[in-house]
mmCIF file as gemmi writes it, N, C-alpha and C atoms, coordinates in Angstrom:
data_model
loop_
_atom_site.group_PDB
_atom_site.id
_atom_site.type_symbol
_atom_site.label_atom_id
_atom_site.label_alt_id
_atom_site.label_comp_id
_atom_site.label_asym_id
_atom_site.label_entity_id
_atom_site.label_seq_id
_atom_site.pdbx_PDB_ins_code
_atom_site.Cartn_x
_atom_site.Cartn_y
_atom_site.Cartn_z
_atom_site.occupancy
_atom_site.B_iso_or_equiv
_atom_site.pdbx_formal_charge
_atom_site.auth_seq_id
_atom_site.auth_asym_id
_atom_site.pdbx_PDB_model_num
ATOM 1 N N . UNK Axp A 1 ? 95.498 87.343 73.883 1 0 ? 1 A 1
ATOM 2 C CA . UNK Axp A 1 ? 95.799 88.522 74.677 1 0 ? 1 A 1
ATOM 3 C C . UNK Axp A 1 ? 97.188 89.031 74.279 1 0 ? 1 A 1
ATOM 4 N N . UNK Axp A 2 ? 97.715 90.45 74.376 1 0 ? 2 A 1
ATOM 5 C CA . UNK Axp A 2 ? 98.882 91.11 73.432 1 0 ? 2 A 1
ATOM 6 C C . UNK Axp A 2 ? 99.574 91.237 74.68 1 0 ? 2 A 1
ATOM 7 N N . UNK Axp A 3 ? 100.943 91.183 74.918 1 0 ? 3 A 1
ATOM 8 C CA . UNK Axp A 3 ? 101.531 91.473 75.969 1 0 ? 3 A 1
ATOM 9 C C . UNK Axp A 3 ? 101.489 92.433 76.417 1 0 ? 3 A 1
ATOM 10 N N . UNK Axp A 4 ? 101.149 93.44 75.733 1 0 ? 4 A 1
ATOM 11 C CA . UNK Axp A 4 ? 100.672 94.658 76.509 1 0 ? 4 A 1
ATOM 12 C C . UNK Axp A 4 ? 99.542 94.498 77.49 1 0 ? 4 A 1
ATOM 13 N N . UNK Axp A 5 ? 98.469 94.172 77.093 1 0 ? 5 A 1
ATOM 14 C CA . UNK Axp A 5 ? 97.674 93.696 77.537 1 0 ? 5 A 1
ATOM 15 C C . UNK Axp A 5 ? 97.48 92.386 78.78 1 0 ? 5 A 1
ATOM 16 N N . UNK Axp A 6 ? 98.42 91.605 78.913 1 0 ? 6 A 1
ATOM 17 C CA . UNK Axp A 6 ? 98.922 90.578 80.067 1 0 ? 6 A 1
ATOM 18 C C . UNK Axp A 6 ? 100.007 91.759 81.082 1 0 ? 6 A 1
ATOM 19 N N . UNK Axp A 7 ? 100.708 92.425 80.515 1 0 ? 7 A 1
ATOM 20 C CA . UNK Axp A 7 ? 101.735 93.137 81.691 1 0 ? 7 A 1
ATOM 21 C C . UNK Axp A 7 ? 100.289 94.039 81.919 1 0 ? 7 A 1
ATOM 22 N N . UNK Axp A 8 ? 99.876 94.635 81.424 1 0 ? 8 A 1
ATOM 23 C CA . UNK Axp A 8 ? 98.476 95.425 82.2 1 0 ? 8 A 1
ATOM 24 C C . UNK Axp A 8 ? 97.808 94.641 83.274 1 0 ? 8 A 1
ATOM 25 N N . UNK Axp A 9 ? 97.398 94.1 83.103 1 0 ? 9 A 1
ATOM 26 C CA . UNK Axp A 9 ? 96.5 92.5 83.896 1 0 ? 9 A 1
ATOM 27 C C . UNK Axp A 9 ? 97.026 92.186 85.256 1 0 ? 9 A 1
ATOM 28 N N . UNK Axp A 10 ? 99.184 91.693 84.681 1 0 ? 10 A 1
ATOM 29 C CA . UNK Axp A 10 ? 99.91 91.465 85.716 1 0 ? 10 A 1
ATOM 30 C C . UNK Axp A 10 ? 99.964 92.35 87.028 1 0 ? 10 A 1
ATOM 31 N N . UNK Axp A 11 ? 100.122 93.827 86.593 1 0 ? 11 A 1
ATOM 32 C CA . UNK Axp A 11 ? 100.455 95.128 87.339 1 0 ? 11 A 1
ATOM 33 C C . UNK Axp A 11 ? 98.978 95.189 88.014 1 0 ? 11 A 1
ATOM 34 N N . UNK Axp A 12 ? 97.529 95.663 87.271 1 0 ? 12 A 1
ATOM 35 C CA . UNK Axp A 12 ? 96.732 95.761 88.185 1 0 ? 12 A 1
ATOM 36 C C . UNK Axp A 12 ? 96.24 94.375 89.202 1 0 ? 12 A 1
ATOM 37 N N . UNK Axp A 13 ? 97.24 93.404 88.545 1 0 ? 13 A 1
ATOM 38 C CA . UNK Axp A 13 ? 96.343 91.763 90.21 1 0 ? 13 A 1
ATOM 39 C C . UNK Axp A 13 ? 97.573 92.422 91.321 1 0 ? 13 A 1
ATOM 40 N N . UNK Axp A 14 ? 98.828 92.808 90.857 1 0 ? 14 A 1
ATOM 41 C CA . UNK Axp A 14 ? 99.61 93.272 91.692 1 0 ? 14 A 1
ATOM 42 C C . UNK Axp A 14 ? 99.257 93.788 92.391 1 0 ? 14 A 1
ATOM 43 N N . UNK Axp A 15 ? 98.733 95.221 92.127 1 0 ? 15 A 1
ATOM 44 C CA . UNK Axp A 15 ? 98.476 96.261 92.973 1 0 ? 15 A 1
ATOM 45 C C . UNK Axp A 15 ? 97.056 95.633 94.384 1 0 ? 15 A 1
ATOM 46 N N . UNK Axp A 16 ? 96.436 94.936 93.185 1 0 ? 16 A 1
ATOM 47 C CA . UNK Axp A 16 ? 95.503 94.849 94.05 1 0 ? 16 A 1
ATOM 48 C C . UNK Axp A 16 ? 95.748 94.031 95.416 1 0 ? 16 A 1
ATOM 49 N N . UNK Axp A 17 ? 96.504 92.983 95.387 1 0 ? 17 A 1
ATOM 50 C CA . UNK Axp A 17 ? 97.112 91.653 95.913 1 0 ? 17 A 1
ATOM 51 C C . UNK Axp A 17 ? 98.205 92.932 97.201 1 0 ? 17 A 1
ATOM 52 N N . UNK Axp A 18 ? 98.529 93.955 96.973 1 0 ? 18 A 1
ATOM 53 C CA . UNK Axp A 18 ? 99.081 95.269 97.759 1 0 ? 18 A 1
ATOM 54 C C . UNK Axp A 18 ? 97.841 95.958 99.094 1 0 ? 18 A 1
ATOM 55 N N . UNK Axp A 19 ? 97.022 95.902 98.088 1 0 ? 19 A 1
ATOM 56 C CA . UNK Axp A 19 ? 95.713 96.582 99.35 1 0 ? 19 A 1
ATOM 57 C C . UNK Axp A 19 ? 95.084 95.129 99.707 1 0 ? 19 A 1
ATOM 58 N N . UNK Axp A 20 ? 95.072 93.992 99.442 1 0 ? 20 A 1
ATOM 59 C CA . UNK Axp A 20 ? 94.687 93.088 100.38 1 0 ? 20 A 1
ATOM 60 C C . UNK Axp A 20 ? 95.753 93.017 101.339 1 0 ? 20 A 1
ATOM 61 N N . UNK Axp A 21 ? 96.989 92.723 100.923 1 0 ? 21 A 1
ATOM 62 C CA . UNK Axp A 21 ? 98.328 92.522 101.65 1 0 ? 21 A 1
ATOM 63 C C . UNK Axp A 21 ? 98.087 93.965 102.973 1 0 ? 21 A 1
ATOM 64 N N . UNK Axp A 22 ? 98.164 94.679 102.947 1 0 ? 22 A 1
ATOM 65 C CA . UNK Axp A 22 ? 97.996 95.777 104.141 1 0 ? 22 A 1
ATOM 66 C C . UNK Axp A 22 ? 96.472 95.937 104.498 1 0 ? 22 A 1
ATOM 67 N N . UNK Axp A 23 ? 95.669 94.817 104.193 1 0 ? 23 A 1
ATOM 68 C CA . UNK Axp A 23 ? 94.62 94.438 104.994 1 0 ? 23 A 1
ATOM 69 C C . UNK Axp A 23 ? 93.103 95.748 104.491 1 0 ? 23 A 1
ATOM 70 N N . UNK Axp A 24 ? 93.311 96.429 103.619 1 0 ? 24 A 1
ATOM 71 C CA . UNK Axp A 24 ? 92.269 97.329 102.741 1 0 ? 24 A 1
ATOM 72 C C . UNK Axp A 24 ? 91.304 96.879 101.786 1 0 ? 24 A 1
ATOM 73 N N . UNK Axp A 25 ? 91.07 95.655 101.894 1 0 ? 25 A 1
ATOM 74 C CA . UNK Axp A 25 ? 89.966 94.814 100.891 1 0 ? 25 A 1
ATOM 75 C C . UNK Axp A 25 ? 89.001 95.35 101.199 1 0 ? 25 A 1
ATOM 76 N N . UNK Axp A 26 ? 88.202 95.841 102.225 1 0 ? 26 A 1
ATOM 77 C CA . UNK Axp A 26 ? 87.218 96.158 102.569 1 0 ? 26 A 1
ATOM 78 C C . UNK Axp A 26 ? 86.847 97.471 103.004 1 0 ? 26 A 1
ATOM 79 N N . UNK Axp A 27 ? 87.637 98.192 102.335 1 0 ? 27 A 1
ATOM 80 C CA . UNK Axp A 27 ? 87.624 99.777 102.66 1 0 ? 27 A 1
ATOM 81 C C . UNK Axp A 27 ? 87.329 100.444 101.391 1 0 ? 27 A 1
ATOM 82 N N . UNK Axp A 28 ? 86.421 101.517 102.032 1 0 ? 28 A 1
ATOM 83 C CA . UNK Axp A 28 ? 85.534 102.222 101.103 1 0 ? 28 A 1
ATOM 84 C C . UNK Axp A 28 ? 86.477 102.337 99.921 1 0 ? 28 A 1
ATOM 85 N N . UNK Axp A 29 ? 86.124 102.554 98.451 1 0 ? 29 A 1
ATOM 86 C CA . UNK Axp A 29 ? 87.061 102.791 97.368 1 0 ? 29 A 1
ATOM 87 C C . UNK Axp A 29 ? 87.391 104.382 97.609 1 0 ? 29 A 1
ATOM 88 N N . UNK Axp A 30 ? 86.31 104.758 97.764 1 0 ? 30 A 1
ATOM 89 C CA . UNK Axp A 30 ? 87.009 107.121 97.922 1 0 ? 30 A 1
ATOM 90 C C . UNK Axp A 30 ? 88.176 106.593 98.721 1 0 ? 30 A 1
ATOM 91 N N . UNK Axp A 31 ? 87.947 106.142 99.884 1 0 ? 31 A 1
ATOM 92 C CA . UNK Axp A 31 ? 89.056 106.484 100.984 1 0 ? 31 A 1
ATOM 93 C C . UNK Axp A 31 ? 90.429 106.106 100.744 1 0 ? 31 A 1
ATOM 94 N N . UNK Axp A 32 ? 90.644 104.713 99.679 1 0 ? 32 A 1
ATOM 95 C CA . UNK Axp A 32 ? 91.778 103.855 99.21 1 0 ? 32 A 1
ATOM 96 C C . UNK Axp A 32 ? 92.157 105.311 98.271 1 0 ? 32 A 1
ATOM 97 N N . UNK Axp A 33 ? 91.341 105.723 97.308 1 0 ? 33 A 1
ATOM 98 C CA . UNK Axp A 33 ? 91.826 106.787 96.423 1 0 ? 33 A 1
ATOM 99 C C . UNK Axp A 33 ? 92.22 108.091 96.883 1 0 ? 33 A 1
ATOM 100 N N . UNK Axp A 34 ? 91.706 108.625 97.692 1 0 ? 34 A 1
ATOM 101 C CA . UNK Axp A 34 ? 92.324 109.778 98.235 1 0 ? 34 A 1
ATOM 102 C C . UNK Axp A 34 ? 93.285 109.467 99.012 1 0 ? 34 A 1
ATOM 103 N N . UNK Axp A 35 ? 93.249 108.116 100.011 1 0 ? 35 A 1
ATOM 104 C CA . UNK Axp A 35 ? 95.011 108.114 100.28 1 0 ? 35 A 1
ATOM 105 C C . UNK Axp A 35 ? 95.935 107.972 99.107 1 0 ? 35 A 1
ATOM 106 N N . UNK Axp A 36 ? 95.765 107.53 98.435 1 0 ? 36 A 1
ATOM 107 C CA . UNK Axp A 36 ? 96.506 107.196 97.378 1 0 ? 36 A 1
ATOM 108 C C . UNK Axp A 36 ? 96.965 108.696 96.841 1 0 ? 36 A 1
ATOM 109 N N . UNK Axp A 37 ? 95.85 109.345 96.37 1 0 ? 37 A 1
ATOM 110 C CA . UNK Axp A 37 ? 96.51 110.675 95.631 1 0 ? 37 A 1
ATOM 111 C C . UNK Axp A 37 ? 97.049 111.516 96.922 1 0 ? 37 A 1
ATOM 112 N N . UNK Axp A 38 ? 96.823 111.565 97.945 1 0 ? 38 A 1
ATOM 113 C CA . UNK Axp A 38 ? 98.127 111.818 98.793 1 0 ? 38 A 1
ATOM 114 C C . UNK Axp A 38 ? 98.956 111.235 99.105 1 0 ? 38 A 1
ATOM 115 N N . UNK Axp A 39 ? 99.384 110.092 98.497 1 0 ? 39 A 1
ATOM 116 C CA . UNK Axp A 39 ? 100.851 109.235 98.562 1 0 ? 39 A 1
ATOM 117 C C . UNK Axp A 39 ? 101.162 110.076 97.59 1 0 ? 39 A 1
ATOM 118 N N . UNK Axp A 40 ? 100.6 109.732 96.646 1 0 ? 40 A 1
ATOM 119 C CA . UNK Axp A 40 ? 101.562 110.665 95.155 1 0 ? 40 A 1
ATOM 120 C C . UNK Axp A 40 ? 102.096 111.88 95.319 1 0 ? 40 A 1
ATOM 121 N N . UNK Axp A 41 ? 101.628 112.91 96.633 1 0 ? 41 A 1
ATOM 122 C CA . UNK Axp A 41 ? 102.195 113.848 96.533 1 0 ? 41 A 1
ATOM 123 C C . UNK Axp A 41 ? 103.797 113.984 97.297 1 0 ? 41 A 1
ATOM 124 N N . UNK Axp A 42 ? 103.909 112.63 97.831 1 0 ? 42 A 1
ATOM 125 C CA . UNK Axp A 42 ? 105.165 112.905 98.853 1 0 ? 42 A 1
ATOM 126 C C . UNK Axp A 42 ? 106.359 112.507 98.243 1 0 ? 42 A 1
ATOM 127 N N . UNK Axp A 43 ? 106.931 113.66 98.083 1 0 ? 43 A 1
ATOM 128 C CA . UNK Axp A 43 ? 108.289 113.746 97.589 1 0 ? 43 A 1
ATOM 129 C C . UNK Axp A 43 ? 108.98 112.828 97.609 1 0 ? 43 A 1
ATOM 130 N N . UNK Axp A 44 ? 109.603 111.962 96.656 1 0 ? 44 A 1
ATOM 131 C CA . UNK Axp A 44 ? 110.338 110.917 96.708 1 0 ? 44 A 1
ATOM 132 C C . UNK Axp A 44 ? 111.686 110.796 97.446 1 0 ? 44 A 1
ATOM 133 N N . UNK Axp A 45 ? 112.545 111.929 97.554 1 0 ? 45 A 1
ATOM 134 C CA . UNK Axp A 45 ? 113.434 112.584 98.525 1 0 ? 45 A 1
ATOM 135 C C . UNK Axp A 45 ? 113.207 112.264 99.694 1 0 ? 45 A 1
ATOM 136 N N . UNK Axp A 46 ? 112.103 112.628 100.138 1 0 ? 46 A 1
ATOM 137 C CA . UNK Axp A 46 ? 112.385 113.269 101.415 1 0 ? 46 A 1
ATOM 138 C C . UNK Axp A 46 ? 112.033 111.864 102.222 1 0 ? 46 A 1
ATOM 139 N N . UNK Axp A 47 ? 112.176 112.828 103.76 1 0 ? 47 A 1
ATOM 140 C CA . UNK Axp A 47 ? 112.069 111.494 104.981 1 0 ? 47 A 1
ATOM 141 C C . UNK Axp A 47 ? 110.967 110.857 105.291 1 0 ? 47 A 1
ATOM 142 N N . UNK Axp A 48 ? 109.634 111.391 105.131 1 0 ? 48 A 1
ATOM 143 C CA . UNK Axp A 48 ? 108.625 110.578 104.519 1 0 ? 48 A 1
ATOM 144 C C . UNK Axp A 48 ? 108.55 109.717 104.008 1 0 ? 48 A 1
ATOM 145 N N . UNK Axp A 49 ? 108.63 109.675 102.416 1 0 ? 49 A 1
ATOM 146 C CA . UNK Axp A 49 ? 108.834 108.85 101.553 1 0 ? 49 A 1
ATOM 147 C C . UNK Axp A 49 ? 109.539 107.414 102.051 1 0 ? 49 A 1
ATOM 148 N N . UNK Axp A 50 ? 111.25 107.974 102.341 1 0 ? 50 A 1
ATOM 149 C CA . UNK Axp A 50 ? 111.763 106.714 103.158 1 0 ? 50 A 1
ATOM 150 C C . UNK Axp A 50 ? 111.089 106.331 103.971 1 0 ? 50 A 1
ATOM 151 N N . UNK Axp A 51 ? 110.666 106.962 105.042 1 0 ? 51 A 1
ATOM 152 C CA . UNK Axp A 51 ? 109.701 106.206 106.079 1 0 ? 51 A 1
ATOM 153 C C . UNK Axp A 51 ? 108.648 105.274 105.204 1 0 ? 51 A 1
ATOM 154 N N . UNK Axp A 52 ? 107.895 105.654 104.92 1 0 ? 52 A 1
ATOM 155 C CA . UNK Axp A 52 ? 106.84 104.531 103.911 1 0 ? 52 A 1
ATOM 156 C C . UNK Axp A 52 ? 107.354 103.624 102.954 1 0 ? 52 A 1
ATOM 157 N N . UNK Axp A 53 ? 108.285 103.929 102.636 1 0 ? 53 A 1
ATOM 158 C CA . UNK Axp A 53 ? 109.163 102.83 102.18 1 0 ? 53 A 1
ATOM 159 C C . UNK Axp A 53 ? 109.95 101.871 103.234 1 0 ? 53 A 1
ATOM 160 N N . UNK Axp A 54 ? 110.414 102.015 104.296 1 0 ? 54 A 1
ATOM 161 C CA . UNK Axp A 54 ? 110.776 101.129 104.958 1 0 ? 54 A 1
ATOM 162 C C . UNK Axp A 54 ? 109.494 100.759 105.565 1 0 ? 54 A 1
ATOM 163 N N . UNK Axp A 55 ? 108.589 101.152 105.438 1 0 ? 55 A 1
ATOM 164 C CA . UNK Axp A 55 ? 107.887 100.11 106.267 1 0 ? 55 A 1
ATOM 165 C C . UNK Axp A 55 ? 106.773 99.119 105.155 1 0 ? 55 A 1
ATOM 166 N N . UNK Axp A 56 ? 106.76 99.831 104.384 1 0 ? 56 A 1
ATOM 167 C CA . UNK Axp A 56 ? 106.413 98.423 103.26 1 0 ? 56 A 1
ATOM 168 C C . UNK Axp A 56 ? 107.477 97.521 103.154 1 0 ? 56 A 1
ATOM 169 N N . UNK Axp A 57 ? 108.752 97.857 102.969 1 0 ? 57 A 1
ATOM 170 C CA . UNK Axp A 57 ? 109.919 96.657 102.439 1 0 ? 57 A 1
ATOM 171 C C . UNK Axp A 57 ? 109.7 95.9 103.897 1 0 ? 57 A 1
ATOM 172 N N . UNK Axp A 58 ? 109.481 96.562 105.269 1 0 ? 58 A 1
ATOM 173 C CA . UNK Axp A 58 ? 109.067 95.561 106.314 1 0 ? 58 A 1
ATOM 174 C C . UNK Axp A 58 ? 108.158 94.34 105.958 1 0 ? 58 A 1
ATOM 175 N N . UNK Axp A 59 ? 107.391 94.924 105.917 1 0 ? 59 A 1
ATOM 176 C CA . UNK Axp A 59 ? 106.048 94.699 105.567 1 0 ? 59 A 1
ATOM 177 C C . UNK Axp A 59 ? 106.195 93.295 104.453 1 0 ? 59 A 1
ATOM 178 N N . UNK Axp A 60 ? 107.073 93.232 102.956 1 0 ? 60 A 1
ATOM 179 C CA . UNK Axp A 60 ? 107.17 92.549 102.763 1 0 ? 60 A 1
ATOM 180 C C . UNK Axp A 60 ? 108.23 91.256 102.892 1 0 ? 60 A 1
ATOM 181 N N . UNK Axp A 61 ? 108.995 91.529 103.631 1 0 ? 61 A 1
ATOM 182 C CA . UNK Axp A 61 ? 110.055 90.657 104.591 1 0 ? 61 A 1
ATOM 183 C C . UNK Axp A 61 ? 109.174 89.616 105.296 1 0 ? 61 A 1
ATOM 184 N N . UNK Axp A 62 ? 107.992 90.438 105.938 1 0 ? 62 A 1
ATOM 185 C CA . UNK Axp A 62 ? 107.26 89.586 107.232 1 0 ? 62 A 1
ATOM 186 C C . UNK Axp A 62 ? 106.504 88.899 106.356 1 0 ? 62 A 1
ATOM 187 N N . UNK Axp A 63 ? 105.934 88.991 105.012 1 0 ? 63 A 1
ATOM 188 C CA . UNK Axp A 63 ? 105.061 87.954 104.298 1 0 ? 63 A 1
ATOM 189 C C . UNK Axp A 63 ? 105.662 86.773 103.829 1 0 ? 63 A 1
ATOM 190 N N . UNK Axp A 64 ? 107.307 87.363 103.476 1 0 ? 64 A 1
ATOM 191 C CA . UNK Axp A 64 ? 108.251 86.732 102.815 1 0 ? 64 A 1
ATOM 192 C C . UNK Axp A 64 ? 108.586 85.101 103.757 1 0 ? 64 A 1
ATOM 193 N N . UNK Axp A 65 ? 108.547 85.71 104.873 1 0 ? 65 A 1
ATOM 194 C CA . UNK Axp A 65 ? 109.007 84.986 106.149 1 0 ? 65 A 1
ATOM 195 C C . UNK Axp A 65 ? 107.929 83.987 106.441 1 0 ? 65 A 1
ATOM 196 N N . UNK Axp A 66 ? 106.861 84.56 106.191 1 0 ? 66 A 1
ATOM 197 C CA . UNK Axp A 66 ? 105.302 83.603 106.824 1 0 ? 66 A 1
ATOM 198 C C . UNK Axp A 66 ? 105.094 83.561 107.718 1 0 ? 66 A 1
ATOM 199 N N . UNK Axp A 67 ? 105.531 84.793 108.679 1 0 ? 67 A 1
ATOM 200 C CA . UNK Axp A 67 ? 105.513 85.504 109.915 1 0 ? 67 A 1
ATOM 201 C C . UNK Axp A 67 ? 104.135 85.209 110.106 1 0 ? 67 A 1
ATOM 202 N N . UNK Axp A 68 ? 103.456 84.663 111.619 1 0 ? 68 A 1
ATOM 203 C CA . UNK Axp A 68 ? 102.06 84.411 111.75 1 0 ? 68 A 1
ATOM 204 C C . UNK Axp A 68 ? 101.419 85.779 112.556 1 0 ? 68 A 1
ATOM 205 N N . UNK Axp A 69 ? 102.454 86.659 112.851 1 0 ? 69 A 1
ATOM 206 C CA . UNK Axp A 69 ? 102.063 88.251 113.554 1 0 ? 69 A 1
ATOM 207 C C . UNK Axp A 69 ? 100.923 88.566 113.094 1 0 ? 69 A 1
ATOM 208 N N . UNK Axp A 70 ? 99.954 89.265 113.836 1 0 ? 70 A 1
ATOM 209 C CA . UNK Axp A 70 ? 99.274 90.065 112.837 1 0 ? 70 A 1
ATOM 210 C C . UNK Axp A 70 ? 99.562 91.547 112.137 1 0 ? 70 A 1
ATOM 211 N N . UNK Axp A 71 ? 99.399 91.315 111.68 1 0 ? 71 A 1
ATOM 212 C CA . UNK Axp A 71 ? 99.005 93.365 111.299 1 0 ? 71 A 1
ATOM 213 C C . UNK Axp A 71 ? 99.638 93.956 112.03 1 0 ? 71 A 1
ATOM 214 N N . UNK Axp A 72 ? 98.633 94.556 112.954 1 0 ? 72 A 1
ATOM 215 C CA . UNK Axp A 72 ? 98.623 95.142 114.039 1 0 ? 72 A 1
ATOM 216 C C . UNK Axp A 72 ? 99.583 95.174 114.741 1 0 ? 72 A 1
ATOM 217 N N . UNK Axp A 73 ? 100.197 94.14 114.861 1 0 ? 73 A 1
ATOM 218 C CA . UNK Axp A 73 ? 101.287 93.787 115.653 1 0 ? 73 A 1
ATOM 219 C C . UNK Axp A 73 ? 102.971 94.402 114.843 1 0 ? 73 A 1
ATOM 220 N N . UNK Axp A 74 ? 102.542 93.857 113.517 1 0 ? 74 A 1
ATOM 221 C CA . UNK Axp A 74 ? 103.856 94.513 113.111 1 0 ? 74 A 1
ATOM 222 C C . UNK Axp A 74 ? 103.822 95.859 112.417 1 0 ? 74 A 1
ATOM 223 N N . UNK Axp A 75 ? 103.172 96.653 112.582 1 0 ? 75 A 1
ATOM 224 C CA . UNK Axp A 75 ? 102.977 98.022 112.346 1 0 ? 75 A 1
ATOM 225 C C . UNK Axp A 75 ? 103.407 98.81 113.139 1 0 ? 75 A 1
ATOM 226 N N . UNK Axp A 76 ? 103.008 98.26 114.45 1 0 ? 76 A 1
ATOM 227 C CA . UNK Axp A 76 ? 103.646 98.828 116.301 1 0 ? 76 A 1
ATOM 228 C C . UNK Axp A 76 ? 105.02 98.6 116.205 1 0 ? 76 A 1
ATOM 229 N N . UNK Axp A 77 ? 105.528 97.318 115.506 1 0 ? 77 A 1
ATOM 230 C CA . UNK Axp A 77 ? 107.043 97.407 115.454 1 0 ? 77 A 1
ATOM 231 C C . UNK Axp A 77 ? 107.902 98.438 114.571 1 0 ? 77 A 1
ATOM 232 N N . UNK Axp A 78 ? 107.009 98.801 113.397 1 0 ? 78 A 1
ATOM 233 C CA . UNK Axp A 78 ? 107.523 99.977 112.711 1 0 ? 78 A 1
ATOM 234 C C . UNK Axp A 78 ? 107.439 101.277 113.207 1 0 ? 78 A 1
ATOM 235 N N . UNK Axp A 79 ? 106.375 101.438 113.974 1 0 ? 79 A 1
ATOM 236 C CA . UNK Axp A 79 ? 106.915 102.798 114.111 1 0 ? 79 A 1
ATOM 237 C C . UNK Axp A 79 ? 106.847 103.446 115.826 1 0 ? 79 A 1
């Protein structure tokens, strides 16, 4: 395998190991993709953006931690 080819590999178990992590394993693929291409549209600037960014870097703090919360629970704390 060419390292191109292993950092490819690496990035998509990543991503995927991302939609299990926020609990989307089991959600229709359209619906994962059209949120998605409306993530892409939000301005990296703006207060949006930060907002979804702080609440993923939450998000991975509480995995970091081995926080036994659920979900649910710490999502209500974000927002």
């Amino acid at each position: 395998m060419t390292a191109e080819r292993k950092r490819e590999a690496r990035q998509t178990f990543l991503l995927g190991a991302i939609v299990v992590r926020a609990g989307l394993s089991n959600a229709d693929r359209a619906f994962l993709l059209g949120g998605l291409i409306e993530l892409a549209s939000v301005d990296p600037g703006s207060s949006e953006h930060r907002r979804l960014r702080d609440i993923g870097e939450e998000a991975f703090k509480v995995a970091q931690r081995g926080d036994g919360s659920s979900r649910r629970t710490r999502i209500a704390e974000w927002g």
